[in-house]
N, C-alpha and C positions, 0 to 999 in steps of 0.2 A: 504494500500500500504506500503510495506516494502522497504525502503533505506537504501543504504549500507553507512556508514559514517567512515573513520580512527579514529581506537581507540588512543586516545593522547597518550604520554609518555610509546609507546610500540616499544620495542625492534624489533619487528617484522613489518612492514605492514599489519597490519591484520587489517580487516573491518569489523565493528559489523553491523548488521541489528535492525533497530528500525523504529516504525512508525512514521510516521511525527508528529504524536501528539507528542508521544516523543519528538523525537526531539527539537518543540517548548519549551517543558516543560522545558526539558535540560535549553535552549539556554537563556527564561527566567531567570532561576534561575541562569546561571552560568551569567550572567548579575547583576542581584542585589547583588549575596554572595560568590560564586565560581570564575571559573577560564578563564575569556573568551578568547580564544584568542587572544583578543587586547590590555589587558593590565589589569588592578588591578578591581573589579567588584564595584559597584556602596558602597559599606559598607566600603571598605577600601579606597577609595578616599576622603568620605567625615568624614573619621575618626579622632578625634582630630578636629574639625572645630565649631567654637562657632556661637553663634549665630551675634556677632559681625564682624564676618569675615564675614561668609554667605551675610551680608546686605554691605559688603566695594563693592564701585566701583572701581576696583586697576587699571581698563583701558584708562577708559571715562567716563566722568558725563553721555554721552549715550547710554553707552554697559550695558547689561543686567547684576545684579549682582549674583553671584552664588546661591543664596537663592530664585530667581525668576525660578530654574531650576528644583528642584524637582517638584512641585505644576503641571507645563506645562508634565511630564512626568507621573505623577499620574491621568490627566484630559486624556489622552489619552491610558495611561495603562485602564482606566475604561470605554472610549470611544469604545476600541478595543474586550471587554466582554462584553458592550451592545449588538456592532455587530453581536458577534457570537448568540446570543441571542434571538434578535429580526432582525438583517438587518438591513436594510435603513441606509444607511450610512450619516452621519451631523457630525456637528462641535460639542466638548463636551460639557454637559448640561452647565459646569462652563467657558465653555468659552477656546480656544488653550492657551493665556495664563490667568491663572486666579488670581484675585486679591490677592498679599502676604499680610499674615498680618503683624500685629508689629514686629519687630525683636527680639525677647525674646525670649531665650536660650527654654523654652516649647514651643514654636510655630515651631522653628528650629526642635525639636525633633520629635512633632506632625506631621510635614511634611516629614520627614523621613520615619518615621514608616505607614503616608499614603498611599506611594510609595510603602512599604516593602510590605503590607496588600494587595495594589491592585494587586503585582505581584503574590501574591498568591494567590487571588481569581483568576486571569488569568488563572492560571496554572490547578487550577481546573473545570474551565471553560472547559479548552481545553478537558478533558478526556469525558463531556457531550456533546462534538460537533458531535459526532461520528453520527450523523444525516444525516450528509454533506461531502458531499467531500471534500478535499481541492484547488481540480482544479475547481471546480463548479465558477460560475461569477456571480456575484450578486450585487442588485442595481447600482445606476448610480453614478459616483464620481463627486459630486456637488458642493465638498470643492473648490477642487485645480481647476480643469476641467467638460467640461463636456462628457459624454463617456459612455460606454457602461458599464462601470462596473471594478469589479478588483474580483480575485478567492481570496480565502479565504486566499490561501497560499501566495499569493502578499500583501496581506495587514498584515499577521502578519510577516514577512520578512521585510516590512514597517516599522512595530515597532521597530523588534529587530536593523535597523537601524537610525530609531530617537531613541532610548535610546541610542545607542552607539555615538552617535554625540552629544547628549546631554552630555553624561556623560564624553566623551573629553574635552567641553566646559567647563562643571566642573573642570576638572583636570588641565585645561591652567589657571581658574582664581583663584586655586588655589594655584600654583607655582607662580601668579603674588601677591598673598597674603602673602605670606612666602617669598618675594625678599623685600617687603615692610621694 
């Protein structure tokens, strides 16, 4: 299936066609290192940020601190390529959020570059789904509800909105890190 989607930063109204896989591919990547429409992509946000900062809590001794954010969006970027994969839908093998380690400037980086890896394993994922449809419905959603199911294209749309709220969440508690 071919979508018509507005070419950014053109002069014109003109709308390019691309397939949904595209698409995704796009949407991923302009997510982690490009340009997404919502603001700066997941590499330039947490640029300049040590491992020291990652671990500050600048809100509440109870708010999640910025370094607990990649790890929950890497267990779910990998969650999301099981899917495509095998189905059945469950909670990530590591758990939604999964245990950070020490705070050390190579654990910081190690977590990053997990994130970076899974997005592209994603991305390659997605060109071998071509199996499937993306309006197809499949398994039951046993996480959050219970239900008949979610099509393909709901659940990676899913994603690309928990990365994007995560990666806000990132950006607020790193403005509350640099007010410090």
């Amino acid at each position: 299936m071919l979508v018509l989607f507005p070419v950014p930063c053109s002069p014109f109204p003109l709308l390019a066609a691309m397939s949904e896989t595209s698409f995704y591919a796009t949407q991923i990547q302009a997510t982690q290192s490009g340009d997404p429409w919502y603001g700066p992509p997941i590499t330039q946000v947490v640029e300049g940020l040590t491992s020291q900062q990652a671990s500050a809590r600048p809100t509440s001794q109870r708010a999640l601190d910025l370094g607990d954010h990649p790890p929950t969006l890497t267990s779910w970027v990998r969650e999301v390529k099981r899917r495509l994969e095998q189905g059945n839908p469950h909670e990530p093998d590591d758990g939604d959020w999964p245990p950070v380690p020490d705070p050390t400037e190579g654990n910081w980086w190690q977590a990053l570059d997990e994130l970076e890896t899974a997005h592209a394993e994603l991305r390659e994922q997605l060109f071998r789904h071509r199996r499937k449809s993306w309006r197809t419905w499949w398994g039951r959603c046993g996480i959050r509800r219970r239900g008949p199911g979610v099509s393909y294209a709901a659940m990676m749309q899913g994603l690309l909105q928990h990365d994007a709220y995560h990666l806000g969440q990132v950006a607020l508690l790193k403005k509350a890190i640099e007010k410090r």
